[in-house]
C-alpha positions in Angstrom: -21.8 6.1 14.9 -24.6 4.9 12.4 -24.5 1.8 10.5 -25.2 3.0 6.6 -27.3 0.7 4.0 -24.0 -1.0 2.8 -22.9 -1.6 6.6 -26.2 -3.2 7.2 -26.4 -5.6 3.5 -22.7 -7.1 5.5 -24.6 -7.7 8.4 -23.0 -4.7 10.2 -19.4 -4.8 9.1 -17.9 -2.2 7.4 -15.4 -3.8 5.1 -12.5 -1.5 3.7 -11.2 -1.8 0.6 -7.4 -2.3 0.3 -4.9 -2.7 -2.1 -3.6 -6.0 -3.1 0.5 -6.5 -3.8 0.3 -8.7 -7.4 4.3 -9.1 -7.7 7.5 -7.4 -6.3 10.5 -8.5 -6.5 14.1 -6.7 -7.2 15.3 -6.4 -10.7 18.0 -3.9 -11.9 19.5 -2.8 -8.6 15.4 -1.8 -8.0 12.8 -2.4 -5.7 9.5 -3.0 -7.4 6.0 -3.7 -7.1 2.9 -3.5 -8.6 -0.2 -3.4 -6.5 -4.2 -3.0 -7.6 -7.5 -1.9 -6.1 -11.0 -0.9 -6.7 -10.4 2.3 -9.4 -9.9 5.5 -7.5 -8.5 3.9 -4.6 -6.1 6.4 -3.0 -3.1 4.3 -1.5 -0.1 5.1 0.5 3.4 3.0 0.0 5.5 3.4 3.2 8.7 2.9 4.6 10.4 2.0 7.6 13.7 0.7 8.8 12.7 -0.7 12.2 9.8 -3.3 13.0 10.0 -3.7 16.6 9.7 0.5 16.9 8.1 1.3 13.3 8.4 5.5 12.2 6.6 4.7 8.8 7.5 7.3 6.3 5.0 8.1 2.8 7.3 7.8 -0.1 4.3 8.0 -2.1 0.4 8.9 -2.3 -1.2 7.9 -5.4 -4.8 7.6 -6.5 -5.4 4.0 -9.0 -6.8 5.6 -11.5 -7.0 2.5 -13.7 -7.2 -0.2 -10.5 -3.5 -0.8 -10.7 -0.2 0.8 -10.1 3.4 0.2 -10.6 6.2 1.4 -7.8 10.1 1.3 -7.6 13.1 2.6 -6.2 16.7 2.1 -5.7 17.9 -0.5 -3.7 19.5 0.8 -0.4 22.8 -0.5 -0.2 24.7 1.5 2.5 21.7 2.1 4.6 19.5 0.0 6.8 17.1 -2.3 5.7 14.2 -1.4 4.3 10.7 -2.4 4.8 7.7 -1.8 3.0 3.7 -1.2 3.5 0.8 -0.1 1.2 -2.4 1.1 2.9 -5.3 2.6 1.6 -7.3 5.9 2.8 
């Protein structure tokens, strides 16, 4: 694999861009976050309910059209806990 012009200005290191979680919190019997990136950034929030053997399912795919983005969703209350992840592609 080739090294492109950006790769070689960071001497070599591909840097990737990712989102960056601003505030989350739980308000209103909700979980909610808001998360931002470089505009156009297509991100990924994900779910899973066990760390130690992680299945991580998409609950959303969403492209940051204006460098930010807000998410929620119902707290789980008779269901395992939750954990969440946002990753970019």
């Amino acid at each position: 694999m080739g090294y492109s012009r950006r790769a070689r200005k960071f001497g070599g290191k591909i840097s990737r861009q990712r989102p960056l979680a601003r505030a989350f919190g739980v308000r209103s019997n909700q979980i909610e976050f808001n998360f931002t990136g470089p505009a156009n950034l297509v991100v990924v929030v994900g779910a899973c309910s066990n760390l130690a053997d992680p299945v991580w399912v998409p609950l959303l795919t969403n492209a940051l059209t204006s460098g930010s983005f807000y998410f929620s969703e119902p707290l789980q209350t008779n269901g395992p806990c939750r954990y969440y992840r946002i990753t970019s592609r």
